[in-house]
C-alpha positions as CSV (number, residue, x, y, z in Angstrom):
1,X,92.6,83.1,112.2
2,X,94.1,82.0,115.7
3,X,96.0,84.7,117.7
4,X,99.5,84.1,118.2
5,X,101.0,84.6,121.6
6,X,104.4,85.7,123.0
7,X,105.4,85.8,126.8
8,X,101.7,86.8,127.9
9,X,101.0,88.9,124.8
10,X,98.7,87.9,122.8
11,X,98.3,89.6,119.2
12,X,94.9,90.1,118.5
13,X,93.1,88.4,115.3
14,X,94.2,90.9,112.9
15,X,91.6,93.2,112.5
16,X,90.9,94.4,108.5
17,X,91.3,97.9,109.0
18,X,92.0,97.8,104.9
19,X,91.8,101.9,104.9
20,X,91.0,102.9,101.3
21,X,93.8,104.8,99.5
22,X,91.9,107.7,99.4
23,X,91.0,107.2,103.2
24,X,94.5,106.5,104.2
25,X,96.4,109.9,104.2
26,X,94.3,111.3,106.6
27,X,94.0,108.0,108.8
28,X,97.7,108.2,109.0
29,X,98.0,112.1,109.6
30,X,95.1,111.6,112.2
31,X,97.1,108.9,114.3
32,X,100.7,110.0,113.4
33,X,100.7,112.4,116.7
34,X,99.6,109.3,118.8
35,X,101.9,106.7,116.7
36,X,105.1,108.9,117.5
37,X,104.1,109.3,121.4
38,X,103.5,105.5,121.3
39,X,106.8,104.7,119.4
40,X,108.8,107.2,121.9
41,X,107.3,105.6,124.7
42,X,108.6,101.9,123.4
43,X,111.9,103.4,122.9
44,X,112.5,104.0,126.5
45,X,110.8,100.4,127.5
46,X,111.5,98.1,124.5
47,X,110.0,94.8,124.2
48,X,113.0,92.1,124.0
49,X,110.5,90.3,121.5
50,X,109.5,93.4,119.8
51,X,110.6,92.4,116.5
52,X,109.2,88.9,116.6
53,X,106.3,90.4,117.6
54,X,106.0,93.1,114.5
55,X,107.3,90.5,112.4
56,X,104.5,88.5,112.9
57,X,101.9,91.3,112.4
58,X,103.6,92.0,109.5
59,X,103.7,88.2,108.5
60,X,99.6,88.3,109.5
61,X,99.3,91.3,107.5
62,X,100.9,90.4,103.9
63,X,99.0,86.9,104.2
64,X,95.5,89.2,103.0
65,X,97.6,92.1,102.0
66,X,97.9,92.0,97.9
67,X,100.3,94.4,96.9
68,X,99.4,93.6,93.2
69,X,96.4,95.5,93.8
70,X,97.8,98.5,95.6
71,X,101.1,99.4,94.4
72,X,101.1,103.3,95.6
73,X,104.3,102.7,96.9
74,X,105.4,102.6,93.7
75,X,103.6,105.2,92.2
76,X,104.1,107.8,95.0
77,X,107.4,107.3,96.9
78,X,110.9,106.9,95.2
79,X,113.2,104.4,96.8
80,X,116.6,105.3,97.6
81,X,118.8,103.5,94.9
82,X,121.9,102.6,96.3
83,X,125.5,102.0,94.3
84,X,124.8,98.1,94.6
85,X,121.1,98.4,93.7
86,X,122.5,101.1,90.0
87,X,125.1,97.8,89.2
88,X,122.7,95.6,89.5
89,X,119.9,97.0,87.9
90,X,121.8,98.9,85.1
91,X,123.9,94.9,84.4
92,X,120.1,93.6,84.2
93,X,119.2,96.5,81.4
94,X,122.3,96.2,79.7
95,X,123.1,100.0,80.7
96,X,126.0,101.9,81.6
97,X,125.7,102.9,85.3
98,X,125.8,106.4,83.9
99,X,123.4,105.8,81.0
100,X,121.3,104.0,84.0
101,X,121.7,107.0,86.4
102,X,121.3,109.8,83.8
103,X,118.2,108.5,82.5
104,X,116.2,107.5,85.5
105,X,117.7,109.0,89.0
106,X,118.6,112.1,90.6
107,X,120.0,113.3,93.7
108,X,117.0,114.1,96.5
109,X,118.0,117.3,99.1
110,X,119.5,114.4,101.5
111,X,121.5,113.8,98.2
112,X,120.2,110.0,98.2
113,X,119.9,108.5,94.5
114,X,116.0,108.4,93.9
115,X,113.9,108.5,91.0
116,X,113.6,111.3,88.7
117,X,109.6,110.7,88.2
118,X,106.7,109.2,89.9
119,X,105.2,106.8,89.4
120,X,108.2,104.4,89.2
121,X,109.3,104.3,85.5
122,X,109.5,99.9,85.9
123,X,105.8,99.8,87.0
124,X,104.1,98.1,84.6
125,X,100.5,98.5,84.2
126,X,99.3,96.2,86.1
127,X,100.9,97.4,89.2
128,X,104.1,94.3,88.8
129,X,107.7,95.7,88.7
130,X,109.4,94.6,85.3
131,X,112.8,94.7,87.0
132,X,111.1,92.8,90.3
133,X,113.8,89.9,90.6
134,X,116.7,92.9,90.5
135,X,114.7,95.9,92.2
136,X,115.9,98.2,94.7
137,X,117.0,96.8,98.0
138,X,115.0,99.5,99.6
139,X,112.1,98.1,97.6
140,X,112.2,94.3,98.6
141,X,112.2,95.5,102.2
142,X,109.5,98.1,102.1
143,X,107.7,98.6,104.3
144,X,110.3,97.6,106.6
145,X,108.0,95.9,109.1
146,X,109.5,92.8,109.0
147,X,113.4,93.8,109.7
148,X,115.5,93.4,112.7
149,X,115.8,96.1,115.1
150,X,112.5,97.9,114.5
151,X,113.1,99.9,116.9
152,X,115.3,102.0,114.7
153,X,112.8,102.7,112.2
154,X,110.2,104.1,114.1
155,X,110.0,107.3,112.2
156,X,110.4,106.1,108.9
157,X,107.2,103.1,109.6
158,X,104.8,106.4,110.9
159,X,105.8,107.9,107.5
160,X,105.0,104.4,105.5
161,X,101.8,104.4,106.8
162,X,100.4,107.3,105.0
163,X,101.1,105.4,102.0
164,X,100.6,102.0,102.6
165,X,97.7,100.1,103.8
166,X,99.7,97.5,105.4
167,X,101.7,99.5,107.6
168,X,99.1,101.3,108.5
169,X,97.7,98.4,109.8
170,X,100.6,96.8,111.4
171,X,101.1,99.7,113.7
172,X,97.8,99.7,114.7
173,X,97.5,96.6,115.9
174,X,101.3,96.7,117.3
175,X,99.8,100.1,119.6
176,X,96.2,97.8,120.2
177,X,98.5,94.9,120.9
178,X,101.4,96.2,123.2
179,X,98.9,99.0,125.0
180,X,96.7,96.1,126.1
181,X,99.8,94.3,127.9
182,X,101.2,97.1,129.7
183,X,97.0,97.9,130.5
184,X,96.8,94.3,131.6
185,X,100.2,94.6,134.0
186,X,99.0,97.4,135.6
187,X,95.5,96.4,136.2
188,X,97.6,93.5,138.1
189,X,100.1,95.5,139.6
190,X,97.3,97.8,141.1
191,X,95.7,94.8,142.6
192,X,98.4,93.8,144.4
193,X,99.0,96.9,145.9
């Protein structure tokens, strides 16, 4: 795989971290005090091409990511179900909104509309979503690597990546990545001084 490049940064070959999911938890909780540091810093010196840059990691990423064979998402975390998502899902069902709501949501303690059970009750045994083309708007974007103004979602991406694989590994090579540009400037920096 050729490493892409972006104004002097170049993003590495992705490395296959591929953490197990019995590994992964305690990857994450192991990094999660160095991923917020890292993310704080980047908030006060933001790339202008950060989110072409995680894009592409993220792009990189899902190219040898198969979600199909992973699916915890969906059997551990409850999107948030929005009023536009419950219309659209409960029209495909041929449900009532309230018939919809009743049978498979309730409010979380942010009183966000989430599943009543985990793992998700369309998960079909084979780890596809039988309501995939209609799902949750909160699920066609997960993990959220891949939207504009990353930046804002900082805290929610070090939470994804104690449950999925390929966030995990999109931040890390996102820290390996930007950490070896600013190393680089001020290797360069130093030498001019």
């Amino acid at each position: 795989m050729q490493a892409l490049k972006y104004d002097n940064v170049f993003l590495p070959n992705m490395k296959p971290l591929k953490p197990s999911l019995e590994e992964l938890p305690k990857l994450a909780r192991d990094k999660s005090k160095e991923s917020k540091q890292f993310f704080k810093m980047l908030k006060r010196r933001t790339p202008k091409n950060l989110d072409y840059i995680v894009s592409d990691l993220h792009d990189a990423e899902f190219e040898k990511t198969d979600c199909l064979s992973c699916a915890n998402c969906c059997k551990t975390t409850s999107p948030m179900f929005t009023h536009v998502d419950i219309k659209r899902i409960s029209k495909h069902l041929r449900m009532k909104e309230m018939q919809f709501i009743d049978k498979y949501l309730n409010n979380d303690e942010d009183d966000f509309m989430v599943l009543k059970e985990m793992p998700c009750a369309f998960l079909d045994s084979d780890n596809s979503c039988f309501i995939y083309d209609v799902r949750p708007k909160a699920c066609s974007e997960y993990p959220h690597t891949n939207r504009r103004k990353f930046i804002q979602l900082t805290e929610l991406t070090v939470n994804n990546t104690s449950v999925c694989p390929a966030a995990y590994n999109i931040v890390e090579n996102l820290k390996e990545t930007l950490l070896n540009k600013l190393d680089k400037k001020g290797k360069s920096q130093r030498k001019r001084s």
